[in-house]
Every structure is written in C-alpha cells, then in structure tokens.
C-alpha positions as CSV (number, residue, x, y, z in Angstrom):
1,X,21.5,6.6,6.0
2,X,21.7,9.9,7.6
3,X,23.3,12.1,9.8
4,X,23.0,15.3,11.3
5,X,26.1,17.0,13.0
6,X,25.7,20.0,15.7
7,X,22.7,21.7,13.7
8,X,21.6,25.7,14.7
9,X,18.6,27.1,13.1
10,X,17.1,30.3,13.7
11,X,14.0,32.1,11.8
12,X,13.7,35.7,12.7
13,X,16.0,36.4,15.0
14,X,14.8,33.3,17.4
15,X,16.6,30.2,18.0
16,X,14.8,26.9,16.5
17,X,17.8,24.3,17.1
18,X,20.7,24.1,19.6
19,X,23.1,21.7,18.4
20,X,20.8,19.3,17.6
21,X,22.8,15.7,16.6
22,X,20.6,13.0,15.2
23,X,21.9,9.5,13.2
24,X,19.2,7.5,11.1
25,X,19.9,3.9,10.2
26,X,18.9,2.1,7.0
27,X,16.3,0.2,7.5
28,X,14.4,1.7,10.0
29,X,11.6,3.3,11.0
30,X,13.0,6.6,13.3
31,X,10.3,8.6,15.3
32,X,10.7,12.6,16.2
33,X,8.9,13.6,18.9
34,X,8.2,16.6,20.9
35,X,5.6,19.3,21.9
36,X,4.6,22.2,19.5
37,X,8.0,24.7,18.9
38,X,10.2,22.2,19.9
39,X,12.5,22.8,16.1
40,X,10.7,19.2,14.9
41,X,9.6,20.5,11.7
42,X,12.5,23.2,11.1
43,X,14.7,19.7,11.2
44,X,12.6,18.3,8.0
45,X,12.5,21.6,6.3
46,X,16.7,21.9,6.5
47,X,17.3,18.3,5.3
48,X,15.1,18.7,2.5
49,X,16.7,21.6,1.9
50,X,14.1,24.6,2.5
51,X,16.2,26.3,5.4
52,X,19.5,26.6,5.7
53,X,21.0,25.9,9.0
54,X,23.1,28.9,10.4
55,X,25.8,25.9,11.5
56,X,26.1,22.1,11.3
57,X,26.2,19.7,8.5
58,X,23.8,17.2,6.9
59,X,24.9,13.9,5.3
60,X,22.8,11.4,3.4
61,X,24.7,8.3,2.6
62,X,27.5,9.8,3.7
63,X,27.7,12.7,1.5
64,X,27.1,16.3,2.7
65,X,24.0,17.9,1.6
66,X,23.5,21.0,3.5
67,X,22.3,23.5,1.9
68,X,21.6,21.9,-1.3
69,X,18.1,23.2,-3.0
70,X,14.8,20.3,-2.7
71,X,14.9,19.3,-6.1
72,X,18.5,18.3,-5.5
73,X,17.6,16.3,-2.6
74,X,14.9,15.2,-3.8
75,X,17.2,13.8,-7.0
76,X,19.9,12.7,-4.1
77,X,16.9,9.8,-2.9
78,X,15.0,11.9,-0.3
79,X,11.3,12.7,-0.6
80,X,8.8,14.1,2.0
81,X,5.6,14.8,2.6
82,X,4.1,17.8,4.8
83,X,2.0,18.9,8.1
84,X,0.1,20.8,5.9
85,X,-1.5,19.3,2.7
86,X,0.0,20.4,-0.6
87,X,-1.4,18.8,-3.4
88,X,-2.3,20.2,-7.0
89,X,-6.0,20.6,-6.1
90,X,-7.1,20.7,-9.9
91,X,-4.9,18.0,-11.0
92,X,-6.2,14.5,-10.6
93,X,-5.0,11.9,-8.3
94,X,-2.8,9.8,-10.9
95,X,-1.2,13.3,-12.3
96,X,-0.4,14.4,-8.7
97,X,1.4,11.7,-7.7
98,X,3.0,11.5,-11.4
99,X,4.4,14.8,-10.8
100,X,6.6,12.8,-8.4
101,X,9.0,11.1,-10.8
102,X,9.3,13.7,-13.0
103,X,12.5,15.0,-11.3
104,X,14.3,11.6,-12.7
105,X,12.9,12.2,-15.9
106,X,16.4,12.5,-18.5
107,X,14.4,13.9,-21.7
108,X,13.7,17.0,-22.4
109,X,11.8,19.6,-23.5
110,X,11.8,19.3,-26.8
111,X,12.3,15.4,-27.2
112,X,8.1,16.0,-25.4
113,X,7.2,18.3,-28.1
114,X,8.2,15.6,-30.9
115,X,7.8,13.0,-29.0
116,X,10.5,10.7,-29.9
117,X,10.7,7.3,-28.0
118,X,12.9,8.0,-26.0
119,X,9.9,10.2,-24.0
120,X,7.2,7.5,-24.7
121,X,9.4,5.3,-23.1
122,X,9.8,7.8,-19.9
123,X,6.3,8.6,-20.0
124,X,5.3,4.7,-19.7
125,X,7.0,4.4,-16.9
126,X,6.2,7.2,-15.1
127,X,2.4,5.9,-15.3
128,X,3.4,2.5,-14.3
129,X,5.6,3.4,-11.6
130,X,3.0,6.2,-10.2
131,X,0.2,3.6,-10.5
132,X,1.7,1.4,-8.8
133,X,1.5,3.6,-5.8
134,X,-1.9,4.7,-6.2
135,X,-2.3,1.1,-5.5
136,X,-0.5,0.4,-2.9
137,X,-1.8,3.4,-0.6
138,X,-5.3,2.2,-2.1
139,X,-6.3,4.8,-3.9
140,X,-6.6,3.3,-7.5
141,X,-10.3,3.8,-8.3
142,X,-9.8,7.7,-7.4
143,X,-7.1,7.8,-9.8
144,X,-8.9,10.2,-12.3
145,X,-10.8,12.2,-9.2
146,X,-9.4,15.8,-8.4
147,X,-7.0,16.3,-5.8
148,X,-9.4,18.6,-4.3
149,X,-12.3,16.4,-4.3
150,X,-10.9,13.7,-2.1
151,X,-11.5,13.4,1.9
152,X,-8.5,15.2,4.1
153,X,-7.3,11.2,5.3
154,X,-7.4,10.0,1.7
155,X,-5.7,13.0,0.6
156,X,-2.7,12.2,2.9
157,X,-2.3,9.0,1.6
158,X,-2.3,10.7,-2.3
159,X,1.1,12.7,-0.6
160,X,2.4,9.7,0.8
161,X,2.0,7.9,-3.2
162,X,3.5,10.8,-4.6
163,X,6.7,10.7,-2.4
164,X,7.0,6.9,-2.7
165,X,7.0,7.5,-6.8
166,X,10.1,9.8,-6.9
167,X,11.7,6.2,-5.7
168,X,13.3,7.4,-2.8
169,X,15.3,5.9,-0.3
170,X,14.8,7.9,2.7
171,X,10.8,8.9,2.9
172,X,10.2,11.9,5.1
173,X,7.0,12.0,6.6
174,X,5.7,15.0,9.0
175,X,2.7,14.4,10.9
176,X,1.3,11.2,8.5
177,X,-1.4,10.6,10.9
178,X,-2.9,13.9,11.6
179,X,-6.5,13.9,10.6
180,X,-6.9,10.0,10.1
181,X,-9.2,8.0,12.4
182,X,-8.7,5.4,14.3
183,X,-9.2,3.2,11.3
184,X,-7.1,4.8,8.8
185,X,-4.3,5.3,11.1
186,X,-4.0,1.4,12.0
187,X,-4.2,1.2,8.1
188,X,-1.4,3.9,7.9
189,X,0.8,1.6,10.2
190,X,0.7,-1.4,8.0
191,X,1.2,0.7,5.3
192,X,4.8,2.4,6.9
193,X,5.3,-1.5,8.1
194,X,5.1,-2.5,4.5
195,X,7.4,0.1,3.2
196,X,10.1,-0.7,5.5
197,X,9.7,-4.2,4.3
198,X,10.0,-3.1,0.8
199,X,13.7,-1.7,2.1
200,X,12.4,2.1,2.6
201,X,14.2,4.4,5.4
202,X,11.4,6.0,7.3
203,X,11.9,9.4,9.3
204,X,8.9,10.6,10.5
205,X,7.4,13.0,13.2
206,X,4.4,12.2,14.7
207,X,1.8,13.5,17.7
208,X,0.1,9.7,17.7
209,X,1.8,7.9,20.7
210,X,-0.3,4.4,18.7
211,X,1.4,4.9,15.7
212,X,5.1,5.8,16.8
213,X,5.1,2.8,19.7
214,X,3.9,0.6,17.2
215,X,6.1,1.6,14.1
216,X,9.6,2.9,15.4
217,X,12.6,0.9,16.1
218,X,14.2,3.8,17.3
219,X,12.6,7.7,18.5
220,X,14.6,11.2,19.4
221,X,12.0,13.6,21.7
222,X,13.0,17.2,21.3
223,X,12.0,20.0,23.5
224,X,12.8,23.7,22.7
225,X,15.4,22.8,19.7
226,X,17.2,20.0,21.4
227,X,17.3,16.8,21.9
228,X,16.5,15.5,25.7
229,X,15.9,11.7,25.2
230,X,16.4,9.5,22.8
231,X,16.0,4.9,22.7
232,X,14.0,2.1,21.8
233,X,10.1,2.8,21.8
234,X,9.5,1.1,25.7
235,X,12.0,3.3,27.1
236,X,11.0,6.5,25.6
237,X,7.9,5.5,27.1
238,X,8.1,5.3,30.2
239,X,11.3,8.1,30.6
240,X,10.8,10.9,33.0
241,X,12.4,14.2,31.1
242,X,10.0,12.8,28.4
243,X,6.6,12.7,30.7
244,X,7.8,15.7,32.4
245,X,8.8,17.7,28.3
246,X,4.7,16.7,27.3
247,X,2.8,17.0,31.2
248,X,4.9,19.2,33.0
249,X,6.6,19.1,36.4
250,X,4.1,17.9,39.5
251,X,5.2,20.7,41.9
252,X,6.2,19.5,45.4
C-alpha cells in the first residue's frame, strides 16, 4: 500500500530523518513508535505531502507521490488526522466532517450557484456519506453541535469521521489516543478494529503501549530519525534497543 525509500528530512538546518525505509501492507494496522524528536511526525507530514523530503521517494499503490501538495494526496486515497486538533470550531459537527468529501466533489462553482442536479445529487451524497460516519464514531446526536463545543476525546473522534468521509484507503492517524480515557481508548480500539474490517489501511503513531499491542499487526520504533526495530507486536515488546530507546541504558 505504501512505501517509503531512503527518506532525509531536515527543518532548519537539523536533521529529522536518516534514511528512514518503511513498507505498509494493505490490510493492516502498522504502528510508529518512538520517543518525542524521534522524526515520527515529520514521516506523516511528508507523506501527506506538507514537507518535502530533501531525498528519498514515497509511493502509494505503487505510484510516486513525493512531493505532491495534501489535496493531491488527499484525492490519491490518503487522509489523516493530527497530534493537534484542527477542526472548524464554528462549524458544526456534520459540516466539519462534510468538508471531508468535498475534495471528490466533480461540480463546480457555478453548477452550486444554479443548482442543477447534477450538484443536488453531489450534495446528497456528501450528507449521506458524512453521516454515515458521524455514526459510526458515535457522534450522531451532536451532529448539529459546534466543533468547539464538544469534549477534547469526542472531538478526536469528529477528525477521525472527517478523514473516514474523504473515502480513503490509507487513514493516517497521529496520536488517536492522546487525551482519551481509559474508556474511550478501548472504544477507539474497536473502532480502528472495525475499520480494518471494513478493508481500511491504518498507519498510525501512538504513545499508548494498550492501544498499539492490541491493534497492530506489524510496528517500526524510531529513535533520532531512524528506524532501530521493527516486528510483530510481542517482539517489539519485549526487544532491548526498544526498552533501552524509551528507559535508557542501566549503567554497569
């Protein structure tokens, strides 16, 4: 589904990758891990296309995409969500997450100013298609709440349903838990469990050590831009350069 070949990065003179070569099957749920700085988020930001890598290549479905602009990967089958929130506060929850599959939409501006059916048609089912998610993350009855309005958890799942309405068919998601109780992040793993049953590709990075045992089929740990480990979840686990990347070194 993807692939990421020999990738550099550097923001302000500083190096955020080294070479960094990661492979994402369909199918699959596939974990990034790593401490804070370690490039995880800088990986995201080029496939999606908000950085451009200094070297390396990105394919999606075996087509190159690096460099490409986010509403062109976006348009390719790739949506994310983000660490940080970023919602349309004063927009409601069914128009945020209707903003999604807008960037499908074939009609244009003027076919919305007559409205011919062509738009109606387009319009209908952007509603259905964007309801349907507000469902499915269960936010239906706060469909016509503000953005704004809603609890920090419940506003994570409103980024998760406006991703999952651009129809995409790799979903990106950085940090999903972060802020969710206990509750709402065994809720988010049968939610991610769900999607991949639908026949979603899940990259995701995530601090909750729950969340990415339980979800993952496969995780990469990076650790000052590379890559230093990389398995099935019970390896990972239990690997030394990963214990030693997140606790340190017990000195002799």
């Amino acid at each position: 589904m993807l692939e990421i070949n020999n990738l550099h990065a550097s923001i302000n003179g500083k190096e955020i990758l080294k070479g960094l070569n990661l492979t994402v099957r369909a199918g699959e749920v596939h974990a990034i891990m790593g401490p804070n700085g370690a490039g995880k988020t800088t990986i995201f930001n080029i496939i999606t296309g908000i950085y451009r890598p200094s070297q390396g290549q990105v394919f999606f479905q075996n087509q190159e995409i690096t460099g490409l602009k986010p509403h062109q990967i976006v348009q390719k089958g790739i949506a994310r969500t983000f660490q940080n929130i970023r919602l349309f506060p004063n927009m409601t929850c069914l128009e945020n997450v209707m903003s999604g599959p807008h960037c499908h939409a074939r009609t244009n501006y003027w076919s919305a100013i007559l409205r011919t059916p062509a738009q109606h048609q387009e319009e209908k089912a952007i509603v259905e298609i964007s309801s349907h998610r507000l469902h499915q993350v269960g936010l239906w009855e706060y469909r016509n709440e503000l953005a704004k309005n809603l609890p920090y958890g419940k506003q994570r799942y409103l980024e998760i349903a406006r991703a999952l309405a651009t129809s995409p068919q790799l979903l990106i998601l950085d940090e999903p838990s972060s802020g969710l109780n206990d509750k709402e992040s065994e809720e988010l793993m049968e939610l991610l469990q769900s999607l991949i049953a639908e026949g979603f590709t899940i990259l995701l990075i995530e601090h909750d050590m729950n969340v990415v045992m339980g979800v993952s089929d496969w995780i990469a740990v990076m650790d000052m831009g590379s890559k230093i480990a990389e398995g099935i979840p019970n390896n990972i686990y239990n690997h030394p350069v990963v214990i030693e990347a997140y606790l340190g070194k017990e000195e002799e």
